[in-house]
C-alpha positions in Angstrom: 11.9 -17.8 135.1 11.9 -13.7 135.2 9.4 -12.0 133.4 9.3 -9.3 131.8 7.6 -5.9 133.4 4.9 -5.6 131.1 4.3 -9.2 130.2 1.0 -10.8 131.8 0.8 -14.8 131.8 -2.5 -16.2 131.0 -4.5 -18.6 128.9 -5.8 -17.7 125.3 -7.3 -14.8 124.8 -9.6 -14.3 122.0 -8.0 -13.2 118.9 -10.1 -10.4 117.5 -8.9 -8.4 121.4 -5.1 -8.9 120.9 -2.8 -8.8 117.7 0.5 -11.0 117.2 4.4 -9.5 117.7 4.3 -9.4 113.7 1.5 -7.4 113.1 2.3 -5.1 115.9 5.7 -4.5 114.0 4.3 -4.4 110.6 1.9 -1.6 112.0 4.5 0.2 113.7 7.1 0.3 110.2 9.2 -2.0 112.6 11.2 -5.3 113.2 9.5 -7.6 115.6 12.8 -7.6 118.1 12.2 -4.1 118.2 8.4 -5.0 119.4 10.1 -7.5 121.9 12.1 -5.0 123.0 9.5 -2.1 124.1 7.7 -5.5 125.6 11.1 -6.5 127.6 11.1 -2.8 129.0 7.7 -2.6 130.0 6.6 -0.1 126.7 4.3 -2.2 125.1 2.0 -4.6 127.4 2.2 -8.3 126.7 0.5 -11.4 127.2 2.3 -14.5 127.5 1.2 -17.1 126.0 3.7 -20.3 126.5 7.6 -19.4 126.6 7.9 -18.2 122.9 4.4 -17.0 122.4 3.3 -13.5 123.1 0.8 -11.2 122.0 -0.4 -7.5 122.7 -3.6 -6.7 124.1 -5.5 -4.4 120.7 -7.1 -2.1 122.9 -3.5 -1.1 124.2 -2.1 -0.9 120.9 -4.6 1.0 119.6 -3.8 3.7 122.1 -0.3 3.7 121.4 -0.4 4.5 117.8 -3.2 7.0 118.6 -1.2 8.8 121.1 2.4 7.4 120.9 4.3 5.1 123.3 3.7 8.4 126.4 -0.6 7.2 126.1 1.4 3.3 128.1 3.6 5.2 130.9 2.6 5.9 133.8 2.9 9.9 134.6 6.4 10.8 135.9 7.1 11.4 139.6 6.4 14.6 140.6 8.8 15.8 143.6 5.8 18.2 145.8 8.3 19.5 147.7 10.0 21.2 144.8 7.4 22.5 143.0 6.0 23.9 146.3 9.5 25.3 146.5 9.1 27.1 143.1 5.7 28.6 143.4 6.6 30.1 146.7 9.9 31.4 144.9 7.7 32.6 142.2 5.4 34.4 144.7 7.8 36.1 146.7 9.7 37.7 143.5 6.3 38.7 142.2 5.8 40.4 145.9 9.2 42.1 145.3 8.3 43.5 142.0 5.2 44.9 143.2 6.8 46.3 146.0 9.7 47.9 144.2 6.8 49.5 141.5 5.1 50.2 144.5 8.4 52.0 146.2 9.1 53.7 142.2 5.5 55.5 142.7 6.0 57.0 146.2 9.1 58.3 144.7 8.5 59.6 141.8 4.9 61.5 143.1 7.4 63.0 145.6 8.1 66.9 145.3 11.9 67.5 143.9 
């Protein structure tokens, strides 16, 4: 049996900490496969229950609505190399620029 990535399998929880698939989806102005489906794909945690049973931790939830479905990712990959890259880019241009402003004064305080 596969689960899902963001489905936990445990015994009862108690109910006033997690809220059913149809309340999550009557909360959220939603169907409940559209629920199952942000569970499938890891979105939305889950706790299953027994194979057709599953319910959403309310603490989770909670977050979600307050800060949409970006307060459950994780934070993307950030690629050091590349943004190490791009600052030292960024710092040599603005070396340039001050040495061309630097190279405009000694010309311009020159004697025609």
């Amino acid at each position: 049996m596969s689960r899902n990535p963001g489905t936990i399998v445990r015994k009862d929880p108690d109910k006033k900490d997690v809220i059913s698939v149809a309340e999550a989806a009557r909360r959220m102005d939603c169907c409940e496969s559209t629920v199952r489906e942000f569970i499938r794909r890891g979105s939305i945690p889950a706790i299953r229950l027994a194979p057709k049973r599953v319910v959403i931790p309310r603490k989770a939830f909670e977050r979600m609505l307050e800060y949409g479905m970006a307060a459950l990712q994780p934070p993307p990959v950030v690629d050091v190399v590349e943004v190490a890259k791009e600052v030292q880019k960024g710092m040599i241009q603005a070396q340039i620029k001050a040495l061309e402003m630097q190279l405009k004064g000694l010309e311009n305080s020159q004697p025609a």
